[in-house]
C-alpha positions, 0 to 999 in steps of 0.5 A: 929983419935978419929972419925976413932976409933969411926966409926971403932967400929960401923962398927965392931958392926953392923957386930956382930950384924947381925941375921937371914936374910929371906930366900926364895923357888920359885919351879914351875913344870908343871903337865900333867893335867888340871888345874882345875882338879889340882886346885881340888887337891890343894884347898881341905881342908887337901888335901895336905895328898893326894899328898905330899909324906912327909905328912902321914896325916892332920886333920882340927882342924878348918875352917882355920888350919889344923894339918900336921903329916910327915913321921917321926911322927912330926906334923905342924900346917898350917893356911890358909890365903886365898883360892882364886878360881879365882886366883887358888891361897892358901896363908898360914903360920905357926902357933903355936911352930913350932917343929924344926924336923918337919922343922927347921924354927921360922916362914914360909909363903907360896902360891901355885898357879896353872895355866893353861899351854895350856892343862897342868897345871903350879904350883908355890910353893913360901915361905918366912921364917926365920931360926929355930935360931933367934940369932947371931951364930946358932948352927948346924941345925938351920941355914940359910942353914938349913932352906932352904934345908928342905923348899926346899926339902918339897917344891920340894917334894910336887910339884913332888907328884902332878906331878906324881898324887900321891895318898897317900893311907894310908893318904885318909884311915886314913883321908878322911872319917873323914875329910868329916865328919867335913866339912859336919858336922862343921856348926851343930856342931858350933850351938851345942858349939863343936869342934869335929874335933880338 
């Protein structure tokens, strides 16, 4: 009797102490384009201002981050991981204090790859992350299904701008030039101890 009482409260206590569970968004969409030609699109550095229609702009703050600002004005902070030209693959996270209305998650690690689809090109948009509230009993908006209907909304969104060739006029007026002139500029400015495009 006492071990049924005693298994019995364990079983009960693992139920109650159950926290965040990892969550997952796999999209994929073929695009009428070359994959080489989408790749280009994809690998640029802040490029993503170009095609998502949910970001309005990004700026390098360094060779591997890079701040995103959506369309209600939050920002995100993505890191690049790796950029491989041969697998047409950019693995990313992101960093920092993740703010809750830019995307309700506490951590996210992401891969878009292209690949060539006879003429056409197919793009795989994977992510891994974990609900905004790290606890037991999250409050309304930082939950589980919160999470993943915000990563996949972004996830899909992003993946039908590249589809329809989206050009994001307002993001390439705002960022584009300047953009280029950090990549261009980056290694003098190293030398010189700046960090201009911060």
């Amino acid at each position: 009797m006492k071990w049924s009482l005693l298994l019995i409260g364990l079983m009960s206590a693992n139920a109650w102490a159950h926290g965040p569970t990892p969550q997952k968004t796999d999209e994929s969409i073929q695009v009428n384009a070359a994959a080489d030609a989408v790749w280009k699109r994809v690998s640029a550095a802040c490029g993503i201002a170009q095609w998502h229609p949910q970001v309005t702009a990004c700026v390098a703050v360094n060779e591997k981050q890079q701040k995103i600002t959506l369309k209600n004005g939050k920002q995100l902070l993505q890191e690049i991981d790796e950029v491989s030209a041969a697998d047409m693959t950019v693995s990313y996270r992101l960093s920092g204090d993740i703010d809750l209305e830019a995307l309700p998650v506490s951590s996210l690690n992401g891969k878009i790859k292209v690949a060539a689809d006879g003429a056409n090109a197919k793009v795989t948009w994977t992510a891994r992350y974990y609900r905004a509230f790290t606890g037991n009993e999250p409050p309304a908006g930082q939950d589980d299904e919160s999470a993943k209907s915000a990563v996949d909304t972004f996830v899909k969104e992003g993946l039908q701008g590249l589809k329809d060739g989206r050009q994001n006029a307002a993001a390439a007026g705002n960022t584009g030039w300047r953009n280029k002139i950090c990549v261009a500029m980056r290694p003098v400015f190293k030398t010189l101890g700046m960090s201009v495009c911060a």
